[in-house]
C-alpha positions as CSV (number, residue, x, y, z in Angstrom):
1,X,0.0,0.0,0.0
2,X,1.2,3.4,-1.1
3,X,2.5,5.5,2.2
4,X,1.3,8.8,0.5
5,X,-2.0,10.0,-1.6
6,X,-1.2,10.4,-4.9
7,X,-4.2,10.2,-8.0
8,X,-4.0,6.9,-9.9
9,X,-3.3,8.4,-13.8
10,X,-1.4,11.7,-12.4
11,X,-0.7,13.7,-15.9
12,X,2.6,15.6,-15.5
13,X,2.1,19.3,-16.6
14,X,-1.6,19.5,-15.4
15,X,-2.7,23.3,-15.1
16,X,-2.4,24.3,-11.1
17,X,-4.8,26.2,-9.7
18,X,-5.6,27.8,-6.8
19,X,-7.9,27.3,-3.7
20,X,-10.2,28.9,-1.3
21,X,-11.3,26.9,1.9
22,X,-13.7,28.3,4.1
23,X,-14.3,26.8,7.0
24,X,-17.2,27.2,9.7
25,X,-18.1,24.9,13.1
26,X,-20.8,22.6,11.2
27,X,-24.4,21.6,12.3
28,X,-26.3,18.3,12.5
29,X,-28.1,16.9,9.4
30,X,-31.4,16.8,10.9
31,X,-33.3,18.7,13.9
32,X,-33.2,14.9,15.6
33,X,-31.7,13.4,18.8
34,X,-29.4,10.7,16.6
35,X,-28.3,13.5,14.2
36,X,-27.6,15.6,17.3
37,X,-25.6,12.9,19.2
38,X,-23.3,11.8,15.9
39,X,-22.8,16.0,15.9
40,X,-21.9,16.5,20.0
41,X,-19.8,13.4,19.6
42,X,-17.4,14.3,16.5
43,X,-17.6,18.1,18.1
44,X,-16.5,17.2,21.8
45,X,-14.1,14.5,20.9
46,X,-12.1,17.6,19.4
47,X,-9.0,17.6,22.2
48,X,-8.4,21.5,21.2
49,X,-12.2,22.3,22.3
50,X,-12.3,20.0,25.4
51,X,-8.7,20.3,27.0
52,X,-9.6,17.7,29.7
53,X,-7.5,13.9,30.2
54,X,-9.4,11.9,27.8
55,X,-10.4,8.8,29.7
56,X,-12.1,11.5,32.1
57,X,-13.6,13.3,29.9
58,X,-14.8,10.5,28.0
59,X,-16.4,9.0,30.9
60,X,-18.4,12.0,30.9
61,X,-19.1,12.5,27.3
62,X,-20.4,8.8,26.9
63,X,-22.1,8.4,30.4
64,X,-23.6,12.3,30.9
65,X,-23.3,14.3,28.1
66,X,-24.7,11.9,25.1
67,X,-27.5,9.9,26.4
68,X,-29.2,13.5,27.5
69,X,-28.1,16.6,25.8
70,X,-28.8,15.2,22.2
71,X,-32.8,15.7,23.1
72,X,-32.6,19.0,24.8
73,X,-30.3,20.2,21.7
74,X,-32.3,18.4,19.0
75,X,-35.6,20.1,20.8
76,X,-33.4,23.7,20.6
77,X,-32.5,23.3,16.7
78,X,-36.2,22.1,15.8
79,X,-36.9,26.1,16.6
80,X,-34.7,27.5,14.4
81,X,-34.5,24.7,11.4
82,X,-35.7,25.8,8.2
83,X,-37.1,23.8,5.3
84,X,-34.4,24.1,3.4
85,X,-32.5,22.7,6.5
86,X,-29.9,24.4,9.3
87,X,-29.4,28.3,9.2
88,X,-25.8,28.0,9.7
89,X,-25.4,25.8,7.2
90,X,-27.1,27.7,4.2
91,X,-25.4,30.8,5.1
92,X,-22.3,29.6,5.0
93,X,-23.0,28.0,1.5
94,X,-24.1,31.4,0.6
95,X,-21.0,33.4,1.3
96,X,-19.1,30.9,-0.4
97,X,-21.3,31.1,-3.3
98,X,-21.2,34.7,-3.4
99,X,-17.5,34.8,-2.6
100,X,-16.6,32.8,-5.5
101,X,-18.3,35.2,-8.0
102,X,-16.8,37.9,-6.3
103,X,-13.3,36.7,-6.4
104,X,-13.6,35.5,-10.0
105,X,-15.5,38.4,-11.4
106,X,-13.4,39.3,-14.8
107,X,-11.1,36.7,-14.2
108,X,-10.1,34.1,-16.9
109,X,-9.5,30.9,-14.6
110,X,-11.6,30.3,-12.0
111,X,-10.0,30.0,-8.3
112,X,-11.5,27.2,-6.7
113,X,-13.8,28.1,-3.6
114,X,-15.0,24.9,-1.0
115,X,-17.1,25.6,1.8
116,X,-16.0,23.0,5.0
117,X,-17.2,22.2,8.5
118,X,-15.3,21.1,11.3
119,X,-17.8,18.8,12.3
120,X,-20.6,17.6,10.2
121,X,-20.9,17.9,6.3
122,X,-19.4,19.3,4.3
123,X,-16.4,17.6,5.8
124,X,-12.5,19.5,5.0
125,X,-11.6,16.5,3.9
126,X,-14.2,16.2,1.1
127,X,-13.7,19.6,0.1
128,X,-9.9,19.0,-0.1
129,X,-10.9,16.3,-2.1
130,X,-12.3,17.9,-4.9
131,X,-9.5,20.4,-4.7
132,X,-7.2,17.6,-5.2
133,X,-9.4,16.7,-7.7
134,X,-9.0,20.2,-9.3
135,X,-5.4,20.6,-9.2
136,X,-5.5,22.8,-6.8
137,X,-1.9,23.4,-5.7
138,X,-2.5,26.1,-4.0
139,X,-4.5,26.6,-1.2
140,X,-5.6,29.8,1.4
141,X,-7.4,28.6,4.4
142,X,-9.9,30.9,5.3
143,X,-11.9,29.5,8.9
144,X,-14.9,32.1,9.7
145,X,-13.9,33.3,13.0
146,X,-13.1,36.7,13.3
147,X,-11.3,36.1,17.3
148,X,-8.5,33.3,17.4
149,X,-9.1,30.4,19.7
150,X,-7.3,27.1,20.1
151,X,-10.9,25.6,20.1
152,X,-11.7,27.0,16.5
153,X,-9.1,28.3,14.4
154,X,-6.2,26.1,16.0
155,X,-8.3,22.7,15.3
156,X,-9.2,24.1,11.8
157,X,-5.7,24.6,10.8
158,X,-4.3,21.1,12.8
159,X,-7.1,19.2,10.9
160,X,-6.8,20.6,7.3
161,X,-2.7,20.4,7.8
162,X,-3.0,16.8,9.1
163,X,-5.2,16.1,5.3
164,X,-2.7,17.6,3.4
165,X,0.2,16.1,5.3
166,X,-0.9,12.7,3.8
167,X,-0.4,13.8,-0.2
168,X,2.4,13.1,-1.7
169,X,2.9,16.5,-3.4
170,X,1.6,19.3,-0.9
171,X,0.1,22.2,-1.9
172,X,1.4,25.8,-1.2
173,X,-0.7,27.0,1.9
174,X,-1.2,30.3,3.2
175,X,-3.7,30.8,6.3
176,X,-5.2,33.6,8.3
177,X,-5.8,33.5,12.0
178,X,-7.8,36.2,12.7
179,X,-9.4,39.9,11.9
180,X,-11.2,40.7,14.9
181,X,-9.0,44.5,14.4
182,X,-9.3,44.5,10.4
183,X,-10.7,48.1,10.0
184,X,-13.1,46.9,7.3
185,X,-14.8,44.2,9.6
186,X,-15.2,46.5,12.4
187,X,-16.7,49.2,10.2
188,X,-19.6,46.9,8.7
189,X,-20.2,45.6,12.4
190,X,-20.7,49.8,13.5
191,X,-22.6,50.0,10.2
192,X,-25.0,47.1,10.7
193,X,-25.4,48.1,13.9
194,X,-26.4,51.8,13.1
195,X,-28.9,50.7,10.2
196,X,-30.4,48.8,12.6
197,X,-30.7,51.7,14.6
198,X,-31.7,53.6,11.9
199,X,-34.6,51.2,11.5
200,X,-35.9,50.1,15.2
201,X,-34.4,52.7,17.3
202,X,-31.7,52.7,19.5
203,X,-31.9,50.8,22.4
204,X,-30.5,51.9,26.0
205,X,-27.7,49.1,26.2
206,X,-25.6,47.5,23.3
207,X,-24.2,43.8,24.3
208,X,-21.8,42.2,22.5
209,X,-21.8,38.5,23.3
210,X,-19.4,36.4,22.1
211,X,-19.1,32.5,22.5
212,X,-17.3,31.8,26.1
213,X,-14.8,29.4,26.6
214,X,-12.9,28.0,30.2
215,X,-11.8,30.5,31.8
216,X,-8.3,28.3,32.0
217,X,-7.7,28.6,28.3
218,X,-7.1,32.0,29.3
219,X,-4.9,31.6,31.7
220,X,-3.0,29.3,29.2
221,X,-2.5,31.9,27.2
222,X,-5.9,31.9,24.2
223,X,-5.8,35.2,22.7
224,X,-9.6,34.9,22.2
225,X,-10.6,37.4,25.0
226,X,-8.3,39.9,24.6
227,X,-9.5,39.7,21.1
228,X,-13.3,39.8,21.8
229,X,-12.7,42.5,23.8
230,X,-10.8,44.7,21.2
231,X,-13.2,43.7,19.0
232,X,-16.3,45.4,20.9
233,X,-14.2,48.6,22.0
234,X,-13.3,49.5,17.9
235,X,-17.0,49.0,17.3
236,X,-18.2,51.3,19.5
237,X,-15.2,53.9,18.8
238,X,-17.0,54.0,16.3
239,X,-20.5,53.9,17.5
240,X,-19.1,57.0,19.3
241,X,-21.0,55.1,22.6
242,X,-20.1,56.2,26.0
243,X,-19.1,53.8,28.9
244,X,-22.6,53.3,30.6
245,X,-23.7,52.5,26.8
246,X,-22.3,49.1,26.4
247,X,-21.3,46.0,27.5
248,X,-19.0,42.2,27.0
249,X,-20.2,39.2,28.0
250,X,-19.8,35.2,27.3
251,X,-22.7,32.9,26.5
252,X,-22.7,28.8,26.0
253,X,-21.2,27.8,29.2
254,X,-20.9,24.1,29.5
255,X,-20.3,22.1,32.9
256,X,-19.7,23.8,36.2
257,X,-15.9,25.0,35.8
258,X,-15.4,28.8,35.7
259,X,-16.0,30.4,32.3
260,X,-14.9,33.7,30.9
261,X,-16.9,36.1,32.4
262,X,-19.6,38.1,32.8
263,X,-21.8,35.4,32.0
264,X,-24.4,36.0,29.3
265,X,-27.5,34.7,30.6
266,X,-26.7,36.2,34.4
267,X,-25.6,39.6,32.9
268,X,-29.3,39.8,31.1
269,X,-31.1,38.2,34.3
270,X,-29.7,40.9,36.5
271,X,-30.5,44.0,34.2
272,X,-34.1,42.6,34.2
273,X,-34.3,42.8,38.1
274,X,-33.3,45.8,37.5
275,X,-36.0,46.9,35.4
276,X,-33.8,47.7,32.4
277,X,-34.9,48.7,29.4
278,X,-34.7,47.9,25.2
279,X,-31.3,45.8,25.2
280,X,-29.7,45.1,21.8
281,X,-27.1,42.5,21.7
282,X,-24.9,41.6,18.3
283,X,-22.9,38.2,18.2
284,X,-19.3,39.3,16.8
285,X,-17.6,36.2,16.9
286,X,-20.6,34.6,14.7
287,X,-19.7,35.2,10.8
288,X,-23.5,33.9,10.0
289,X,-26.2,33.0,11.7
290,X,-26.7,29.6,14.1
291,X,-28.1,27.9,16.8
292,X,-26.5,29.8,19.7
293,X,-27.9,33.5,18.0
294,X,-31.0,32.5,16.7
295,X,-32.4,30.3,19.4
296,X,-29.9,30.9,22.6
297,X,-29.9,34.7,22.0
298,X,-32.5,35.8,20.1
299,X,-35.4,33.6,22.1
300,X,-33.8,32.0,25.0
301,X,-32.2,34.8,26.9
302,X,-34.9,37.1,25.4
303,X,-37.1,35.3,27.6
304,X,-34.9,35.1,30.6
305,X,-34.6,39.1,30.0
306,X,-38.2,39.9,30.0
307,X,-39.6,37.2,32.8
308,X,-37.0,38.6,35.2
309,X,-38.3,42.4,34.4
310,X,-36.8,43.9,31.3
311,X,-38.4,45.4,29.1
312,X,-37.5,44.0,25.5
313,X,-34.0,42.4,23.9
314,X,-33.8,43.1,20.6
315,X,-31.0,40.2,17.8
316,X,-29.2,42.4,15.6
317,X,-28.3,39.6,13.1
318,X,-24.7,38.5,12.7
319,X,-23.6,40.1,8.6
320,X,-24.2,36.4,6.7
321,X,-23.9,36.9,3.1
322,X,-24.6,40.5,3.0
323,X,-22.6,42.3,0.3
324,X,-20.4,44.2,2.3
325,X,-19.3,41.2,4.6
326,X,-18.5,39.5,1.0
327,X,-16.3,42.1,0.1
328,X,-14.7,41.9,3.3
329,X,-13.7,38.4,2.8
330,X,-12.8,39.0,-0.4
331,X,-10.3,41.7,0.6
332,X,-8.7,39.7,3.3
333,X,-8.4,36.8,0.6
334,X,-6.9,39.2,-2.2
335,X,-4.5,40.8,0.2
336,X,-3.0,38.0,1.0
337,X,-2.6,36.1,-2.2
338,X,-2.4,38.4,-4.6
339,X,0.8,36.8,-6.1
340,X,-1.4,33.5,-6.5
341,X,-4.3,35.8,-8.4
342,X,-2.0,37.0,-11.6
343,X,-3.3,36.1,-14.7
344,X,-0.7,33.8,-16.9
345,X,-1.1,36.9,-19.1
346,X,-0.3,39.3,-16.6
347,X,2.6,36.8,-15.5
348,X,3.9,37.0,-19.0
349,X,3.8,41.1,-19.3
350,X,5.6,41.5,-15.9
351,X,8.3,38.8,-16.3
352,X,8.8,40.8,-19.8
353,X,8.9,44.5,-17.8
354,X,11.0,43.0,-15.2
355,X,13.5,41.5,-18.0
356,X,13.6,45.0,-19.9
357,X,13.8,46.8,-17.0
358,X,16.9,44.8,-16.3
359,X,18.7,45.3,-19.3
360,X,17.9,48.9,-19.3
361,X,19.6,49.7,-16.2
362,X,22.8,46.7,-17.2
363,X,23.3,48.8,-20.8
364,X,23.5,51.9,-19.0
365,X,25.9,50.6,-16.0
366,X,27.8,50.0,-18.9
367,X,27.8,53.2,-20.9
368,X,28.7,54.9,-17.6
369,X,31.9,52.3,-17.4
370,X,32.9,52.7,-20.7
371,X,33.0,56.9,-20.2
């Protein structure tokens, strides 16, 4: 058996190309218990999202976590399933969609755009598949989270490098790790925010929540909350929002170990008992819509908001495949492979500037030697 992956007739002089991978967390198949349970099982046996001895942790995945959690989640994504199937899911297929007619608009070769999920289907390993497939022999790996973490980016990256590691001729690869500061993302986070505004009214408080994580991946030195933090300050720099205006918490704790905090759930239960009024929150860390905004935000904490006093809690949807968040991707994409993007053409007309340009300056050199 052959040691490394290599196509059965491989042509010699096949036309490279290049590829975009995208990659998001990933969603069940179905709204069900058993499509739940295959999902929590593949997602928590990630040793980058649970950082926990495995034979411990497994005892509690297998004994606790699986035989319960699947019908409370599977009861959770039956709110917010469409019939055209999971809302993360389609969105994601839309920005790739609408990516890769952005990125090839006016081009003469296509570049090569996959959509993957960590967990679930589309699987990176599929989608490097039909790169392979393609030629692709160059690759940019794109995962859709603005804020680094060890649990998101750091296991995309380990599990698309671990794919590639197996070929027998690896591709070029060029990643980005984050853009939680990119000027551009910020501004269409202030500007969604503001036409919501400009639509519903502003509320009295702006939360950002962002996904939490253990509190001891801080301490072991994630960037993620330092990140999540800058993240919410730029936006409301821009916002032009004063200190009393705005707040950071965490949401989706799991377990009973300490969590980055303030706490989602407790920060909106204790500005109810406090009688507080219209609250907008906005998901940052969420590149498109999902189960923890749409039903954990948008419904669930809504409703501990308004039974413990508050007045109303208002989603301000995460920017999906909205035009501006398109270009956005496409500008981090361009930016950093431009060299990849050059049309053979182009190629051709530079290598011949670059050669003139050389024996311009050569024949003069020597016309200043000879006098």
């Amino acid at each position: 058996m052959a040691r490394f992956n290599s196509k059965p007739e491989y042509t010699h002089g096949e036309t490279d190309s290049v590829g975009i991978l995208l990659v998001n967390l990933g969603t069940p198949e179905k709204p069900t218990a058993n499509s739940v349970r295959n999902y929590l099982r593949e997602f928590l046996s990630d040793y980058r999202v649970i950082e926990i001895p495995k034979f411990l942790w497994f005892l509690i995945l297998y004994l606790f976590i699986l035989p319960f959690r699947p019908f409370k989640s599977a009861e959770a994504y039956r709110k917010i399933w469409t019939e055209n199937g999971s809302p993360l899911l389609l969105h994601s297929q839309k920005i790739s969609e609408k990516l890769k007619l952005k990125i090839n608009k006016k081009r003469k070769k296509d570049v090569q755009v996959e959509l993957a999920m960590s967990y679930g289907e589309p699987s990176i390993d599929y989608a490097l598949e039909k790169f392979y497939d393609n030629s692709v022999r160059r690759i940019f790996l794109l995962p859709l989270y603005p804020q680094y973490s060890n649990t998101t980016t750091g296991s995309v990256f380990e599990n698309v490098t671990k794919t590639l590691a197996k070929r027998r001729w690896i591709p070029e690869f060029r990643f980005i790790n984050h853009y939680h500061d990119e000027p551009s993302y910020t501004d269409i986070l202030a500007d969604s925010i503001k036409s919501f505004w400009e639509i519903n009214g502003k509320g009295e408080k702006l939360l950002f929540s962002f996904h939490g994580l253990p509190h001891k991946m801080l301490i072991d030195g994630d960037p993620y909350h330092c990140q999540c933090l800058k993240t919410a300050r730029l936006i409301t720099e821009k916002l032009s929002l004063k200190d009393d205006e705005w707040f950071v918490s965490f949401q989706s704790r799991l377990g009973r170990a300490k969590w980055l905090e303030p706490y989602t759930e407790q920060t909106l239960i204790n500005w109810g008992e406090n009688q507080g009024g219209i609250v907008d929150v906005i998901c940052p860390g969420f590149a498109a819509d999902c189960l923890e905004t749409l039903e954990e935000i948008a419904m669930q904490n809504n409703e501990f908001y308004t039974e413990a006093g508050g007045k109303e809690l208002r989603y301000i949807p995460a920017l999906n495949s909205d035009d501006s968040h398109i270009s956005l991707l496409n500008t981090l994409v361009t930016k950093n492979i431009s060299d990849w993007l050059i049309e053979p053409s182009q190629q051709n007309s530079l290598e011949a500037e670059k050669t003139a340009h050389e024996y311009s300056k050569v024949t003069i050199e020597r016309e200043n030697n000879l006098n």
